[in-house]
RODO-2510 file (C-alpha; in nm, 4 decimals, decimal comma):
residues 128
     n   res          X          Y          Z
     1     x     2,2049    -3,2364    -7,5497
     2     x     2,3546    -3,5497    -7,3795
     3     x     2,1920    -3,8699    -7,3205
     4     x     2,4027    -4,0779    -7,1031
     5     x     2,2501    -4,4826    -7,0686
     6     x     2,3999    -4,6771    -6,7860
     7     x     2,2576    -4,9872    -6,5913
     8     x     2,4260    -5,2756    -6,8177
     9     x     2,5588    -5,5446    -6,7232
    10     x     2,6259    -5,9553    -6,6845
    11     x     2,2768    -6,0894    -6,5603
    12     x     2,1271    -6,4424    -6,5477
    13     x     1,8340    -6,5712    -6,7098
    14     x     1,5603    -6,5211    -6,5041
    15     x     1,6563    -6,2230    -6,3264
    16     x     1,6179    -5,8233    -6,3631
    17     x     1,7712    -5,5284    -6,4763
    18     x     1,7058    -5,1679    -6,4476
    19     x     1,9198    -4,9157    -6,6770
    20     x     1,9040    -4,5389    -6,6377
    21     x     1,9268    -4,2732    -6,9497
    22     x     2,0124    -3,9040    -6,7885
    23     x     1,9177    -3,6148    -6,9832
    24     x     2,1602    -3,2964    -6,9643
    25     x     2,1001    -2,9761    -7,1535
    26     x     1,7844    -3,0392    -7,1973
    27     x     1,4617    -3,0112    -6,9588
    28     x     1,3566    -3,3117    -6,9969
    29     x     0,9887    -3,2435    -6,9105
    30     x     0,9507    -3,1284    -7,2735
    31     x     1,1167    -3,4326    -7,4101
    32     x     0,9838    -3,7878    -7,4666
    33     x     1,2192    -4,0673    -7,4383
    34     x     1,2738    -4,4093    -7,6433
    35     x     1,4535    -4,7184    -7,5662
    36     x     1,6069    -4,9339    -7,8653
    37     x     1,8521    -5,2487    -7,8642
    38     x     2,0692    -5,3731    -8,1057
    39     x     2,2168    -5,7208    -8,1383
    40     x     2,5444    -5,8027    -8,3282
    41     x     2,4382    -5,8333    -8,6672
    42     x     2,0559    -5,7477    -8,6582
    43     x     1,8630    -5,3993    -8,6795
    44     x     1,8075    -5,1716    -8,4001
    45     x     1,4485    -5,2617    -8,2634
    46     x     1,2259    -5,0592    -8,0496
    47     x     1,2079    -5,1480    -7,6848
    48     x     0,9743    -4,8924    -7,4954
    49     x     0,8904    -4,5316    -7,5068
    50     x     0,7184    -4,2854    -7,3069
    51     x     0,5971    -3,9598    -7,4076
    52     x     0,6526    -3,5816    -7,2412
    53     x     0,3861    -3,5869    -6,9861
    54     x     0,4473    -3,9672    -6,8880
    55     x     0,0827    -3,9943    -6,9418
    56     x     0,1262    -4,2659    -7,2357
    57     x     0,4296    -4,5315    -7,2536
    58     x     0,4402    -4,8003    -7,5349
    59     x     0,5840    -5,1169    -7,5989
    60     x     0,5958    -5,3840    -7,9327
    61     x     0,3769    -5,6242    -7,8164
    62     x     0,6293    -5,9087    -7,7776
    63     x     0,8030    -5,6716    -7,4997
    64     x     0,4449    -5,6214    -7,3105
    65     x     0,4674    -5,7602    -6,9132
    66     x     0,8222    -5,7817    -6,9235
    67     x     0,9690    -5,3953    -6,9760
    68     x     0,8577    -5,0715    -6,7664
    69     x     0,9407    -4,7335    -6,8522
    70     x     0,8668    -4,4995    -6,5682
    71     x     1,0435    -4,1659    -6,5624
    72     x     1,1971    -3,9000    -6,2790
    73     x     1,2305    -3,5448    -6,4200
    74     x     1,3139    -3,4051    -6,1238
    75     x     1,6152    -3,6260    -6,1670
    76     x     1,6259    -3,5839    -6,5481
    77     x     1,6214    -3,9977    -6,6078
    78     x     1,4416    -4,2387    -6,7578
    79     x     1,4240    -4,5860    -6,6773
    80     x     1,3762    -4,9190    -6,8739
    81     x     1,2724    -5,2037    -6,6152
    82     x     1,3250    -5,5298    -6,7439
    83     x     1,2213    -5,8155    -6,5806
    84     x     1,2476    -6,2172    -6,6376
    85     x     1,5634    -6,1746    -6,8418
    86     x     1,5699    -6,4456    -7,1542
    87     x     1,9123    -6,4719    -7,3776
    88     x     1,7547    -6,2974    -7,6309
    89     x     1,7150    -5,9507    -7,4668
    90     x     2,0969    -5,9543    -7,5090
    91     x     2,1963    -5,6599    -7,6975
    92     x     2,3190    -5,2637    -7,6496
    93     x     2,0721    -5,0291    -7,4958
    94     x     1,9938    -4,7494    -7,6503
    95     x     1,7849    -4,4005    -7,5042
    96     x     1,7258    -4,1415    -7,7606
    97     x     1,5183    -3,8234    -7,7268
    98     x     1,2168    -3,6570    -7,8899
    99     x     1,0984    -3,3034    -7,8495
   100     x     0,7020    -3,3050    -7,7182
   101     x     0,4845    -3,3664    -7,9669
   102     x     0,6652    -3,5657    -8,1966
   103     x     0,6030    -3,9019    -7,9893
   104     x     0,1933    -3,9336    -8,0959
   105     x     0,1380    -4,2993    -8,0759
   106     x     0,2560    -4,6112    -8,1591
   107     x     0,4073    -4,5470    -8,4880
   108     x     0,5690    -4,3149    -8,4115
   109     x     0,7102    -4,4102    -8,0503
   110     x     0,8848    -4,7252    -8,2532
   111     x     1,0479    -4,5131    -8,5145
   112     x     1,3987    -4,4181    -8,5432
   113     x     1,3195    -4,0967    -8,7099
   114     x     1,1051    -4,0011    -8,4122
   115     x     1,4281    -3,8797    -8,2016
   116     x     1,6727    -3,6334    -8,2722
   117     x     1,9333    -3,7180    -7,9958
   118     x     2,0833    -4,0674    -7,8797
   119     x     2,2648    -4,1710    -7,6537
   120     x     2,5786    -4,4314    -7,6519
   121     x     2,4593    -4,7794    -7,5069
   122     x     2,5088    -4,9639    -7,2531
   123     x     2,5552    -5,3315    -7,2932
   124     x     2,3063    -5,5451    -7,1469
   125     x     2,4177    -5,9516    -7,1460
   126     x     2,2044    -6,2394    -7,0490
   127     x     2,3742    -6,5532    -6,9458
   128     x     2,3890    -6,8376    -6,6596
***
């Protein structure tokens, strides 16, 4: 299983982003997907997830407006949309994968322990 995250970049305040996270060796309709970040010196935190039949996507509620998770599985990828751009979504993206039925909710959507795979990052920065 390989999760490769791509998208990052220098962006300004204000403005948008969209990173991808292909699935390979895996069919990724069976699989639900999870975006974290991590900042230089702070935890990972959960950005957005989306379950296996794309029926149910969640967000922390600090991250609700601003980030969109739709998904292609003809294309095996997963999106994160982020929009209005604010210094402090600076950080490395993560995607990691779940196997169906692990994803049930909130709870478990945010957890690290949710996903068995992960991709490597890609580094998202946020300045004018």
């Amino acid at each position: 299983v390989q999760l490769q995250a791509s998208g990052g970049g220098l962006v300004q305040p204000g403005g948008s982003l969209r990173l991808s996270c292909v699935a390979s060796g895996i069919v990724l309709n069976f699989y639900s997907i999870g975006w974290f970040r991590q900042a230089p010196g702070k935890a990972r935190e959960f950005v957005s997830g989306i379950d296996w039949s794309g029926k149910n996507t969640y967000y922390p509620d600090s991250m609700k407006g601003r980030f969109a998770v739709p998904r292609d599985n003809a294309k095996s990828t997963v999106y994160l949309q982020i929009d209005s751009l604010k210094p402090e979504d600076a950080a490395t993206y993560f995607c990691a994968s779940a196997t169906a039925g692990r994803m049930v909710g909130s709870a478990t959507a945010g957890s690290i322990y949710t996903y068995a795979y992960w991709g490597q990052g890609t580094l998202v920065t946020v300045s004018s």
